[in-house]
C-alpha positions in Angstrom: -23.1 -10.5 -3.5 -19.9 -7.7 -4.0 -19.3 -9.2 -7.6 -16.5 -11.2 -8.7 -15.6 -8.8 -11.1 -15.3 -6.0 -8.4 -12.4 -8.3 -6.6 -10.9 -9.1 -10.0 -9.9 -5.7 -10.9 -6.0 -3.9 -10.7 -3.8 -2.1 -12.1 -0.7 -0.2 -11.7 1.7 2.9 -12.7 5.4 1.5 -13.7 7.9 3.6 -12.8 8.5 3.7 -16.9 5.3 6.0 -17.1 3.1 2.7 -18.5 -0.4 2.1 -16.8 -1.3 -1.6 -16.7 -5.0 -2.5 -16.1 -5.7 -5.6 -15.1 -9.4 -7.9 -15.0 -10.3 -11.6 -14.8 -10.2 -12.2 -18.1 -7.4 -10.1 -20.3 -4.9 -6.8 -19.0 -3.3 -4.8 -21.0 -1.0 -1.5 -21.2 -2.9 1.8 -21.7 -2.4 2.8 -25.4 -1.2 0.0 -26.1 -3.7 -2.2 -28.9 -2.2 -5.5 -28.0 -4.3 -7.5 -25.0 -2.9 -10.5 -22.9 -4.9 -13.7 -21.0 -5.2 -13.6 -17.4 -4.3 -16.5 -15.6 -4.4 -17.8 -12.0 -1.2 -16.2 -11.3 -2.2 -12.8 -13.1 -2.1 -9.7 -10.3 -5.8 -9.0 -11.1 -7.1 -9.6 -7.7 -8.4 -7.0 -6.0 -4.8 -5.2 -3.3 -3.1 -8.0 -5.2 0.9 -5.9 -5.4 1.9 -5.4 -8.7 4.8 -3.0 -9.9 6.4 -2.0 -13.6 10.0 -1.7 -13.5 11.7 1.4 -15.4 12.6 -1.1 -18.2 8.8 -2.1 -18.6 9.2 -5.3 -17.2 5.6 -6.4 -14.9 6.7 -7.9 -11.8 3.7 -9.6 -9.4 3.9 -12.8 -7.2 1.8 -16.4 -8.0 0.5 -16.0 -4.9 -1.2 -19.9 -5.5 2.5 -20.7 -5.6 4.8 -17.6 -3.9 6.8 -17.4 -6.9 7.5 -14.1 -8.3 7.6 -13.9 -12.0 8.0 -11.0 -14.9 6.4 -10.4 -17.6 8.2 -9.1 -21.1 5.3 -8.3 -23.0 5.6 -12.0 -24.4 4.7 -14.2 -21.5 5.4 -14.2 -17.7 8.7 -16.4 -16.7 9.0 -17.4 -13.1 12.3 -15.5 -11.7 12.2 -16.3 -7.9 10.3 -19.1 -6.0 8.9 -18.8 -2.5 8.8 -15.5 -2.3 7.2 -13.5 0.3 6.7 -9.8 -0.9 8.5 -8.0 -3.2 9.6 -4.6 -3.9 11.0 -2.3 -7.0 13.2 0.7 -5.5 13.5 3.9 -7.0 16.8 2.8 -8.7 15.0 0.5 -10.3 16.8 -2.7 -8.6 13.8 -5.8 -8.0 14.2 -6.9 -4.8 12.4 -10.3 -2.8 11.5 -11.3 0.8 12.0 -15.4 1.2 12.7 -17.7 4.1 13.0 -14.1 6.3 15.9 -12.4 4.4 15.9 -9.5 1.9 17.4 -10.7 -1.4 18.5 -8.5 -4.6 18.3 -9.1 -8.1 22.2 -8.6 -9.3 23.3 -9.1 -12.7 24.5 -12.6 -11.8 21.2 -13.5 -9.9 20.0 -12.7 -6.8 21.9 -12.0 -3.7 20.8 -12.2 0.1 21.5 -8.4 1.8 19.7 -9.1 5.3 18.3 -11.8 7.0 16.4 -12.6 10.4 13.4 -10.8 9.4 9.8 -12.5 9.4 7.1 -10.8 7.1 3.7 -12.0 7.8 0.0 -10.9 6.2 -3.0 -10.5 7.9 -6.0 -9.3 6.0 -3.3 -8.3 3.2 0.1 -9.5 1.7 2.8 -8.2 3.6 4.5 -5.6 2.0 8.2 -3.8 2.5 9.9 -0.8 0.5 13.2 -0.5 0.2 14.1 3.3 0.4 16.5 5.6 -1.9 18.3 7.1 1.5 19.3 6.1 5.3 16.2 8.0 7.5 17.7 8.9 11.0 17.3 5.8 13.1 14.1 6.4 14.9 14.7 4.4 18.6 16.9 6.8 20.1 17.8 3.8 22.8 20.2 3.0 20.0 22.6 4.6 18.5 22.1 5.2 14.6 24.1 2.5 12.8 26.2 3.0 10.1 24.0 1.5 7.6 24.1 1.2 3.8 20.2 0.3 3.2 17.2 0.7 4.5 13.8 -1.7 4.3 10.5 -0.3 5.6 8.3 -3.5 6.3 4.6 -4.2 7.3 3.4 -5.9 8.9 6.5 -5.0 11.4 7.4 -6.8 15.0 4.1 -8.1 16.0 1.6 -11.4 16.8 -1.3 -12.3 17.1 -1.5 -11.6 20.7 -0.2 -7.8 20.0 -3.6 -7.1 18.6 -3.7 -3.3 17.7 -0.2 -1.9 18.8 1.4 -3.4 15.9 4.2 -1.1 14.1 6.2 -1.0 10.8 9.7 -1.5 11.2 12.8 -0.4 9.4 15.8 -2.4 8.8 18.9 -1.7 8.2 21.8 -3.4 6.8 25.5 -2.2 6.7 28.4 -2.8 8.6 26.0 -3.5 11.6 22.6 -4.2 11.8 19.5 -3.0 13.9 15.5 -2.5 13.8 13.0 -0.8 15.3 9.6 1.2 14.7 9.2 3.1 11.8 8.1 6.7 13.2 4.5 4.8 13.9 2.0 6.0 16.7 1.7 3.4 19.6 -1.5 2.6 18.0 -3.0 0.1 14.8 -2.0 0.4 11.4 -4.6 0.0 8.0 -2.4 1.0 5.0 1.7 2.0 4.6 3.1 3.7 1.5 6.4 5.1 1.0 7.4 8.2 -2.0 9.8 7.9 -4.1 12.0 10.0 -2.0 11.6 7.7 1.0 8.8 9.4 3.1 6.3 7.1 5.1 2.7 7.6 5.3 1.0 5.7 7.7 -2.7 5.4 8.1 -3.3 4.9 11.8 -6.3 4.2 14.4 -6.9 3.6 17.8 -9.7 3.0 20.1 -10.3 5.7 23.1 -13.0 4.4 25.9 -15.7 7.1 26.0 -16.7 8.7 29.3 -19.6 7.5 31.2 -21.7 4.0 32.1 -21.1 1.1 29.6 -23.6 -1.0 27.4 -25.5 -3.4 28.8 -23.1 -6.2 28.7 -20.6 -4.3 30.4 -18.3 -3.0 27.8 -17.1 0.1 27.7 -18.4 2.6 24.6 -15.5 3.9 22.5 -14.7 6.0 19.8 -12.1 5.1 17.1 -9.9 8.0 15.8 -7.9 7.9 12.7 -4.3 9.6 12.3 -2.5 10.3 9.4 1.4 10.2 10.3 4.0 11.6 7.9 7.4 10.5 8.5 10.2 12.6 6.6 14.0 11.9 7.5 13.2 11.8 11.5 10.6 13.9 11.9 7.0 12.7 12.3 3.8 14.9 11.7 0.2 13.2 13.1 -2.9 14.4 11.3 -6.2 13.9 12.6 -9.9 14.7 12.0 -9.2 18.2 12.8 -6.3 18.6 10.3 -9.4 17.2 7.7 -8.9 13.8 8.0 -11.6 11.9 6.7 -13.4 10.1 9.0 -13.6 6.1 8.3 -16.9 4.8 8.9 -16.6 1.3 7.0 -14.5 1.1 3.6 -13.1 -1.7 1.5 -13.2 -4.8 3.7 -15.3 -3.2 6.2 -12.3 -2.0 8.0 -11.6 1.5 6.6 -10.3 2.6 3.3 -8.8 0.2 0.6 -5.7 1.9 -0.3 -3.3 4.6 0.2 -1.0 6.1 -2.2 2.1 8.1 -1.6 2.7 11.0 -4.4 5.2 13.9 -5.1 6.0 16.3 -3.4 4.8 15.3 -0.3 1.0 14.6 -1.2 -0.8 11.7 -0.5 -3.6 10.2 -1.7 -6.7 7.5 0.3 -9.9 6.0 -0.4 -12.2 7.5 2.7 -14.8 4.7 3.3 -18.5 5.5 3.0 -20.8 6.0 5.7 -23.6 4.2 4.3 -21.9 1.4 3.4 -19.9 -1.6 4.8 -17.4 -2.2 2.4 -18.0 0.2 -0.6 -15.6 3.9 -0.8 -16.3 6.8 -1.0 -14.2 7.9 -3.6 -10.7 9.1 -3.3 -9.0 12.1 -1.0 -5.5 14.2 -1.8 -3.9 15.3 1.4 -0.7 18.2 0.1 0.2 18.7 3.7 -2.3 21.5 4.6 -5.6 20.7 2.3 -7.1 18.2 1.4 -9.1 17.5 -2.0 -11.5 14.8 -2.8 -12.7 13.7 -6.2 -14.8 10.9 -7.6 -17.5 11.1 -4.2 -20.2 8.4 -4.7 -17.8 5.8 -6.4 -16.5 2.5 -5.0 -12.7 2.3 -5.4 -11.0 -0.7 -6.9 -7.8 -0.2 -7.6 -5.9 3.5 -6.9 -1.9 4.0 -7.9 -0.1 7.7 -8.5 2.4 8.3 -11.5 5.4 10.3 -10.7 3.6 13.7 -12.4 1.2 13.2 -9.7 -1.9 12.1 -11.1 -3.6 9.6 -9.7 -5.1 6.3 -11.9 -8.4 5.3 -10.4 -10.7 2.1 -11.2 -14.0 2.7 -9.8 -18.1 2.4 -10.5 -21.1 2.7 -9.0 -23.2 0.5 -6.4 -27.1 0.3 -6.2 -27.6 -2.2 -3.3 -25.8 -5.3 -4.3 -25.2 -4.6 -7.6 -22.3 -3.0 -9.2 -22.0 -1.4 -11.7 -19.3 -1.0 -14.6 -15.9 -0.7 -13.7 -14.0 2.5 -15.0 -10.7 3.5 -15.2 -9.9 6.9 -14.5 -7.2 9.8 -14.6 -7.1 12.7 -12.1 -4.5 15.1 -13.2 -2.9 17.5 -10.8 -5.2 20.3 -12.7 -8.4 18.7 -12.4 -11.6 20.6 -10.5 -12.0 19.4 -7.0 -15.8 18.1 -6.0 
């Protein structure tokens, strides 16, 4: 077996500067002496979303119930129900995905911005990010709109019949309204983060047929690649294995690595999967643009988020066979020694 207690392990960086760690039993605020029950509802599940909001306020959906709650450092109080996903901008403003609009918390409650837009999860909740500027509209078939806000979403336009040309989408809202691909390769899509300053990072893949007879059933061999794309403003940068992009052989969910993390300044940070294993990391990777920098190599990765100073807040521990080991929380600072 993984171990419950791997899959019941979170926590998060609030835009306040806190660090929340989450588990199946308490969670708690680093430095803080005071410790708080878990319930069903608590984000402690393993890629469950959870986000701090500059006030302090913890924000995560019941996802037993799809209704988003805070929590004051008192007790969590239900604030919106049947929500979808669920998003904290830079300015601090909460905003919520239900019945397939984007809504805003307001001072007099919430208020719908945008509808017509469907947010469905596959292996993972669906997420969106609702950026701090307009990017240049990316389908040039359009002309760019004079729009107000912007919403990254993923998963974007797809179904199931789409298979691995899915693509996040952006939305905008203003005095007209359009949508379209989010800067993505015409390929699949494991992880999406956006920075504080509204920059995408998109982990990508795609499956090229290898040259030569096939197997013995008649399929064709093929190799799968994995791009890194960087989207600033417009322009989109693709990094590949020969730029240093680590290789994903297996990962978290046996399907690559389990999270990736925009940071300052244009970094980014992943969880490369391990070779030898089919769901355990390989501990954590910083891309800056031109190197990249890997720390932690040899531990499983449970839970990575990045604080605006740019260091990164790791839970991970070891894994002999089928059994794993303690779970640790730890704090790479943008000074510490590469491995």
């Amino acid at each position: 077996g993984y171990g419950s207690s791997a899959f019941r392990s979170n926590l998060t960086v609030g835009q306040d500067g806190s660090v929340w760690v989450f588990g199946p039993e308490r969670f708690f605020r680093l430095g803080d002496p005071r410790e708080y029950a878990s319930d069903d509802g608590t984000p402690a599940f393993l890629g469950r979303p959870v986000e701090v909001g500059p006030d302090g306020v913890v924000w995560a959906i019941d996802e037993a119930t799809r209704a988003l709650r805070s929590f004051d450092g008192t007790s969590w109080e239900v604030r919106e129900d049947g929500v979808t996903a669920f998003d904290i901008a830079p300015d601090g403003v909460v905003w919520a995905h239900k019945g397939g609009a984007f809504e805003r918390l307001g001072p007099d409650g919430w208020v719908t911005v945008g509808g017509g837009v469907g947010l469905r999860g596959y292996d993972e909740p669906p997420r969106f990010w609702v950026s701090p500027l307009v990017h240049e509209f990316f389908e040039r078939s359009y002309e760019a709109p004079d729009a107000e806000i912007e919403v990254l979403s993923w998963p974007g336009t797809c179904d199931d019949s789409d298979g691995p040309g899915c693509v996040a989408d952006i939305h905008l809202y203003g005095t007209t309204w359009n949508s379209g691909p989010a800067g993505s390769l015409n390929a699949g899509i494991r992880l999406v983060d956006m920075s504080d300053d509204g920059d995408y990072w998109m982990l990508q893949f795609a499956e090229v047929p290898l040259s030569g007879p096939g197997e013995a059933d008649g399929e064709q061999p093929f190799q799968t690649i994995d791009y890194l794309v960087h989207v600033e403003g417009g322009p989109t940068t693709v990094y590949t294995t020969d730029e240093g992009v680590p290789e994903i052989d297996g990962g978290l969910y046996d399907w690559g690595p389990g999270f990736l993390r925009a940071g300052p300044e244009g970094s980014v940070w992943l969880t490369p999967g391990s070779e030898s294993d089919d769901w355990c990391g390989d501990g954590v990777a910083r891309f800056d643009g031109q190197t990249w920098t890997r720390y932690l190599r040899g531990t499983c990765i449970y839970a990575l988020d990045v604080a605006s100073d740019g260091s990164a807040w790791v839970q991970g521990g070891t894994r002999d066979g089928s059994e794993v080991g303690p779970i640790e929380t730890y704090v790479i600072t943008p000074e510490a020694v590469a491995e």
